[in-house]
C-alpha positions in Angstrom: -4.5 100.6 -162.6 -2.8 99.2 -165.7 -5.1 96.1 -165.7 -7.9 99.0 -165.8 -6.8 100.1 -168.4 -6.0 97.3 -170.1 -9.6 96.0 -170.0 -10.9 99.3 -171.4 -8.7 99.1 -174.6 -9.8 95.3 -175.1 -13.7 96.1 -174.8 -13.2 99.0 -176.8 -11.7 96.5 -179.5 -13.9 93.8 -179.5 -16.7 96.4 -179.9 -15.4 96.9 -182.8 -15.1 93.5 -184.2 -18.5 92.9 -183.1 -20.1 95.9 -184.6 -18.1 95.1 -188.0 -18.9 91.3 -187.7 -22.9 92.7 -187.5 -22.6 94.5 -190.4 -20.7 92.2 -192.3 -23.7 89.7 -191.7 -26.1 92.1 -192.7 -24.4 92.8 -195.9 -26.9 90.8 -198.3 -30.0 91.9 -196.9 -28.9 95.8 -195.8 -28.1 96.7 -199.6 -29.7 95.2 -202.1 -28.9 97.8 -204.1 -25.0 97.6 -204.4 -23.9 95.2 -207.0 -21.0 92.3 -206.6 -18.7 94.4 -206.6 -19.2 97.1 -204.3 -20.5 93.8 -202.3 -17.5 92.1 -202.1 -15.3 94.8 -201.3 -17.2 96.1 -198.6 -17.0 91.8 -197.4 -13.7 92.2 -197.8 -13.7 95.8 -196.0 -15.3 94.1 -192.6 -13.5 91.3 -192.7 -9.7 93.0 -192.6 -11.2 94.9 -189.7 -12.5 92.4 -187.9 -9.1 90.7 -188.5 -6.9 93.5 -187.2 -9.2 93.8 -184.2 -8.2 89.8 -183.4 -4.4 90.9 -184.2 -4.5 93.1 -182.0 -6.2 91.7 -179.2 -3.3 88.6 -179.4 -1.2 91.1 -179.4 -2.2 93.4 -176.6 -0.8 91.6 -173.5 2.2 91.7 -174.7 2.7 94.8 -175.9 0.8 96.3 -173.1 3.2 94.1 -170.3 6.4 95.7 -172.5 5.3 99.6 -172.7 4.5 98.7 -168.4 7.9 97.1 -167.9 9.6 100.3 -169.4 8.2 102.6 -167.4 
């Protein structure tokens, strides 16, 4: 049952990386209108939450295996 589990929380967060790792490469041709700014901080927007999502699944096993152990 944990591995269930498990699976479903790491699908859920790669979905999330891949849906922010789409968007982030459809940045230049999505908004034309936004200027460098705004461009670059909505870059740098994706790309933190497309880094947390790969934090997190490195650390999922482990933290998953330690919340199992205690129970």
């Amino acid at each position: 049952m944990q591995h269930i589990i498990l699976a479903l929380v790491t699908i859920g967060v790669v979905w999330v990386a891949w849906t922010n790792f789409k968007k982030l490469g459809r940045l230049r041709a999505a908004d034309m209108m936004l200027d460098e700014a705004e461009r670059q901080r909505l870059q740098h927007s994706y790309m933190m939450r497309i880094i947390l999502c790969l934090l997190a699944l490195a650390i999922l096993p482990f933290l998953f295996t330690i919340l199992t152990k205690s129970s």
